[in-house]
C-alpha positions in Angstrom: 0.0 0.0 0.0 3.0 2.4 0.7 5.1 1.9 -2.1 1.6 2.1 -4.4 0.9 5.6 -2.6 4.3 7.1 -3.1 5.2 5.7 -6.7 1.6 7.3 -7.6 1.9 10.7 -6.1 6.2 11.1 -7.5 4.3 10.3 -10.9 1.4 12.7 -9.9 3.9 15.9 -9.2 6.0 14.9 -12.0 3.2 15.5 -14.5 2.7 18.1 -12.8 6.1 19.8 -13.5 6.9 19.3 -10.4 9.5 16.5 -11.0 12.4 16.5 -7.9 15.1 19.4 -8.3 12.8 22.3 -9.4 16.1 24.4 -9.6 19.5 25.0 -8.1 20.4 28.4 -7.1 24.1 28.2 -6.1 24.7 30.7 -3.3 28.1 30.3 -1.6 28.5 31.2 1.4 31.6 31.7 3.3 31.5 30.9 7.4 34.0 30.5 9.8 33.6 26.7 11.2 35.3 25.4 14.3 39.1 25.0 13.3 39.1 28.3 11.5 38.6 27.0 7.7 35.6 28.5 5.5 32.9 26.0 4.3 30.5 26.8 1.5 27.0 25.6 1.0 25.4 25.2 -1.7 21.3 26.0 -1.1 18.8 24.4 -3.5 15.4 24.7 -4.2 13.2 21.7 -3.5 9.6 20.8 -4.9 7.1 22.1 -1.9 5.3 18.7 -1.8 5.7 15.2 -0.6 8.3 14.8 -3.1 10.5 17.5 -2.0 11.3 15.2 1.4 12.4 12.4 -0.6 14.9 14.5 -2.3 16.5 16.1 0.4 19.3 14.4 1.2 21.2 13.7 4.4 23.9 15.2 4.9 26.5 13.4 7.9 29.0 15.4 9.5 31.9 13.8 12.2 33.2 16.4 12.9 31.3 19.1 14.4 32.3 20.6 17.4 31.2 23.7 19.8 32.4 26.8 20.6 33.9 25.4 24.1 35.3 22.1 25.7 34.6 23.4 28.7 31.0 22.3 29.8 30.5 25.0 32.9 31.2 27.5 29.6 28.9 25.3 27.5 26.5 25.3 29.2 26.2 28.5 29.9 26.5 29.4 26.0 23.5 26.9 25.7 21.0 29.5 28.3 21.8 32.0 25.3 21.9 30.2 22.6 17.7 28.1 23.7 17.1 32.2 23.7 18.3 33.1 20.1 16.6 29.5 18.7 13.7 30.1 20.9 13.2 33.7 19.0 14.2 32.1 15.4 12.5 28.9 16.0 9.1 31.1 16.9 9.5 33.2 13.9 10.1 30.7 11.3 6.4 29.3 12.6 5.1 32.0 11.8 6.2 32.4 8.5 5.7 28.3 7.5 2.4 28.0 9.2 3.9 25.7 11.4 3.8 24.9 15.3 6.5 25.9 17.3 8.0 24.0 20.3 11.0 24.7 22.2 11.3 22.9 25.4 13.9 23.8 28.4 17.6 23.2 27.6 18.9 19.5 28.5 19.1 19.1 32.4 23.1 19.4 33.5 23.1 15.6 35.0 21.6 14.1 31.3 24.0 16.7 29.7 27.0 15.2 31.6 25.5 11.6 31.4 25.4 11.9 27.6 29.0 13.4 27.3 30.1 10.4 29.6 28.8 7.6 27.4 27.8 8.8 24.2 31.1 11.4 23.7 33.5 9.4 26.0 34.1 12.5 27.9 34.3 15.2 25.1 32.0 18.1 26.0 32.2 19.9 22.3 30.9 17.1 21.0 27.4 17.4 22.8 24.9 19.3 19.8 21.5 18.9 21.6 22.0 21.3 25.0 19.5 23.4 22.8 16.9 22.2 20.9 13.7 22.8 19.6 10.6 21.7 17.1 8.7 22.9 14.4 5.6 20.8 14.1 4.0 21.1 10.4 0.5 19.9 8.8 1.9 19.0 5.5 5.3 18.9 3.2 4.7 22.2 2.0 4.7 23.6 5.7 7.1 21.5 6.4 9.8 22.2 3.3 9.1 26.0 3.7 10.5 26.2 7.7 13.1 24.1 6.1 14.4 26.8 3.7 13.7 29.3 6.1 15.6 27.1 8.9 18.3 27.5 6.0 17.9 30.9 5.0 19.0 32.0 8.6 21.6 29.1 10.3 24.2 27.3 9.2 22.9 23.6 8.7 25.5 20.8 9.6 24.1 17.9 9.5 20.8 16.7 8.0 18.9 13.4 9.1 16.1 12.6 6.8 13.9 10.3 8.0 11.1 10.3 5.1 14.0 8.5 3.0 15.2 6.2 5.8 12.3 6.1 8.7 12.6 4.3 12.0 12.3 0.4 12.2 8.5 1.3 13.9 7.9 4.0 11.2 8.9 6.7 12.7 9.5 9.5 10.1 10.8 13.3 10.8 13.8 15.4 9.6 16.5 15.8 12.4 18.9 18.9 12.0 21.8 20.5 13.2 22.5 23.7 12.4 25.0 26.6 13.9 23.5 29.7 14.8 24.3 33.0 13.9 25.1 34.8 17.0 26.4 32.2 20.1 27.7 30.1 16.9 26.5 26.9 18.8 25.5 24.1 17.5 22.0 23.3 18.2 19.0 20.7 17.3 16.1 21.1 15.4 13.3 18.5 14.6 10.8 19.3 11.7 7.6 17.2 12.5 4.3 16.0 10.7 2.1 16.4 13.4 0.0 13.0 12.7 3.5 11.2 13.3 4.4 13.8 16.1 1.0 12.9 18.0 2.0 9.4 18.6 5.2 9.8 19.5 4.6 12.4 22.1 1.3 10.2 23.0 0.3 6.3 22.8 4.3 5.6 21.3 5.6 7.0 24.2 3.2 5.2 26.9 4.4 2.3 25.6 8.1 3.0 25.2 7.4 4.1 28.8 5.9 0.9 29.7 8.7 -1.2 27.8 10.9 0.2 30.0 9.3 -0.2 33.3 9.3 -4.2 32.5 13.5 -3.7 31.4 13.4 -2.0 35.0 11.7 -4.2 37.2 13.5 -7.8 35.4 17.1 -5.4 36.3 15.7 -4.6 39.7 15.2 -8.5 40.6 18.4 -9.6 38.9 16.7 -11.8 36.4 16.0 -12.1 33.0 12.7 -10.8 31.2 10.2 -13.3 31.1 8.7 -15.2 28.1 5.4 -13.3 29.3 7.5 -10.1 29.4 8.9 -10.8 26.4 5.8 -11.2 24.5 3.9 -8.0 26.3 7.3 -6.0 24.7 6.6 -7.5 21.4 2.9 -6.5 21.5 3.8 -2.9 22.5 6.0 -2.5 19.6 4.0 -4.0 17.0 1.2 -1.5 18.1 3.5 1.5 17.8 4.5 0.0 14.3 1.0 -0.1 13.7 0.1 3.4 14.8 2.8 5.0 12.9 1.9 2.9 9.7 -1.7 4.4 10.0 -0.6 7.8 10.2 1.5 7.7 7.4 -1.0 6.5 5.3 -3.5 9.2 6.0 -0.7 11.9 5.4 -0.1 10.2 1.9 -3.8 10.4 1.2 -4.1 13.8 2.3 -0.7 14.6 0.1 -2.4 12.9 -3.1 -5.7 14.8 -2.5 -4.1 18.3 -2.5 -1.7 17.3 -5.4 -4.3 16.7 -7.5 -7.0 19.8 -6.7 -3.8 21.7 -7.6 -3.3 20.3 -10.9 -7.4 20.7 -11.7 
């Protein structure tokens, strides 16, 4: 059912004239990075449709690193830096049409837990002290606060999960990108809100719940039972399940407004 929905509407906007690639407008732009070299990025136009997240790319980057490897000096950057992507973050909603969410910067004992096991002790490496969310009804919401997102950071890294989703389903586009000002690295998520309202809702209860059994079998010193076992199963497949739904819907929706723009 999927690959029938997406092969149809790619074919749809390609009639259209809206095949992937629209243009390329080649805009170089010269920025300081971390060890002192310029970089230059090339900005492109993308199709403003379903199609437009399958042709943006992702682009990996190992080797970013922030303005200090100190983290009392971090983390104080990161207060200033939630302010500057709390101001951008709430003005690129309002020009996308979008929803903006920008939670409290990561708590100072997960901050230092992270850079303990994830960065083996290297503060720079740590690019989520600051994050926030921009939570869209369609592609064309969702593309826009991406070129605006553009227009006004430096983006580092780009994780596209409409070309490579989650083993459950799970589909958003995950960004780094430098700011202007504190020139800290920060995160961004760019949401559907069908697939944003399970995570934050039933996929969440039930990650919650998977966890509480992982909990209790660590608690007791013992394995997870076969009962266990099979409970985790069953909350994952639902998840899977929920997120398959949604997607579905948000392809429908996509093909319907495709094709009352081409009438």
């Amino acid at each position: 059912m999927y690959s029938f929905l997406r092969t149809s509407l790619i074919l749809v906007l390609m009639l259209a004239g809206k095949a992937p690639l629209e243009a390329a407008t080649m805009l170089s732009l010269s920025q300081a990075s971390n060890n002192g070299s310029a970089t230059n990025r090339v900005r492109t136009q993308i199709s403003k449709d379903l199609a437009g997240l399958y042709q943006l790319s992702d682009m990996n980057n190992t080797n970013i690193i922030q303005p200090y490897s100190d983290f009392d000096s971090l983390y104080s950057l990161a207060e200033a830096a939630q302010d500057e992507l709390a101001t951008l973050t709430q003005q690129i909603a309002l020009m996308s049409k979008t929803n903006a969410v920008i939670p409290a910067i990561k708590s100072i004992e997960r901050a230092q837990a992270k850079i303990a096991n994830k960065h083996d002790g290297a503060v720079e490496k740590i690019t989520d002290l600051a994050r926030s969310s921009l939570i869209a009804k369609n592609s064309q919401q969702l593309i826009s606060a991406f070129e605006l997102l553009e227009q006004e950071t430096d983006i580092v890294q780009i994780k596209n999960r409409f070309n490579n989703p989650k083993q459950n389903g799970y589909r958003d586009i995950n960004l780094l990108v430098r700011l202007p000002k504190t020139q800290m690295v920060v995160e961004v998520q760019l949401h559907l809100d069908r697939i944003e309202a399970i995570k934050n809702g039933p996929e969440h209860d039930n990650y919650v719940k998977i966890q509480q059994i992982s909990h209790n079998a660590q608690q007791q010193q013992r394995e997870i039972s076969e009962i266990e076992a099979f409970k985790v199963a069953q909350l994952k497949v639902e998840s899977t399940n929920l997120y398959q739904v949604a997607w579905q819907q948000q392809l429908m929706v996509e093909l319907k407004t495709s094709f009352k723009q081409m009438a």
